[in-house]
N, C-alpha and C positions, 0 to 999 in steps of 0.2 A: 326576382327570379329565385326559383328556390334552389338547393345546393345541387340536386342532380343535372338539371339544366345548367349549372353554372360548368359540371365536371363535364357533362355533354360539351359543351363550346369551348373550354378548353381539352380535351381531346382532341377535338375537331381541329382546333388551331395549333397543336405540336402537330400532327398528319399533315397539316398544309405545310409549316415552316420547313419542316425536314424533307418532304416531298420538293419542296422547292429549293434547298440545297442542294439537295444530291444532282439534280439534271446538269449541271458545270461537269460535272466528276463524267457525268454519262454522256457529254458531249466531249468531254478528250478525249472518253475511250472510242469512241466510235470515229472523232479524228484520226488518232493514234492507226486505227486500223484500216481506217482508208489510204491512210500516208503505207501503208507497210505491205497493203494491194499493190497500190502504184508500185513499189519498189519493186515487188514480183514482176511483176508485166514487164516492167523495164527489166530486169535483170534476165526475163526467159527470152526476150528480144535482143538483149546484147549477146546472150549464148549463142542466138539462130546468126545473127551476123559475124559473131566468132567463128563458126563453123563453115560459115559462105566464104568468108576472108579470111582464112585461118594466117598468111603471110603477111596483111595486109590490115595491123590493127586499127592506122587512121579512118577506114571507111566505117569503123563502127564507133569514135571517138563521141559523138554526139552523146549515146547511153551511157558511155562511163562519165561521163559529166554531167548528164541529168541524174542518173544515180547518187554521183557525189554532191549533187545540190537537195535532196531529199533527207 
């Protein structure tokens, strides 16, 4: 192989190695942000039944406990 062809495949192969680090990093973020949806939902659902119940915060006790396990 002559030198160019050598620096062609290694370029080629830092683009792979580091293209293939990084997706971990870009799978928690996109964890991270699913996990922090769900916490909205849950949190706009425990307001609506804070508001239905306003005296009565056992009947909404389920959200503030799936919140607190999130």
């Amino acid at each position: 192989m002559t030198r160019m062809q050598l620096t062609g495949v290694a370029v080629i192969f830092l683009v792979v190695v580091i293209s293939a680090c990084s997706n971990p990093h870009k799978r928690a973020a996109k964890a991270s942000a699913s996990v922090d949806e769900k916490k909205a939902m849950i949190l706009d659902d425990y307001r609506k039944c804070m508001r239905k119940y306003p005296d009565d915060a056992r009947q909404c006790e389920s959200y503030r406990k799936a919140l607190d396990s999130l």
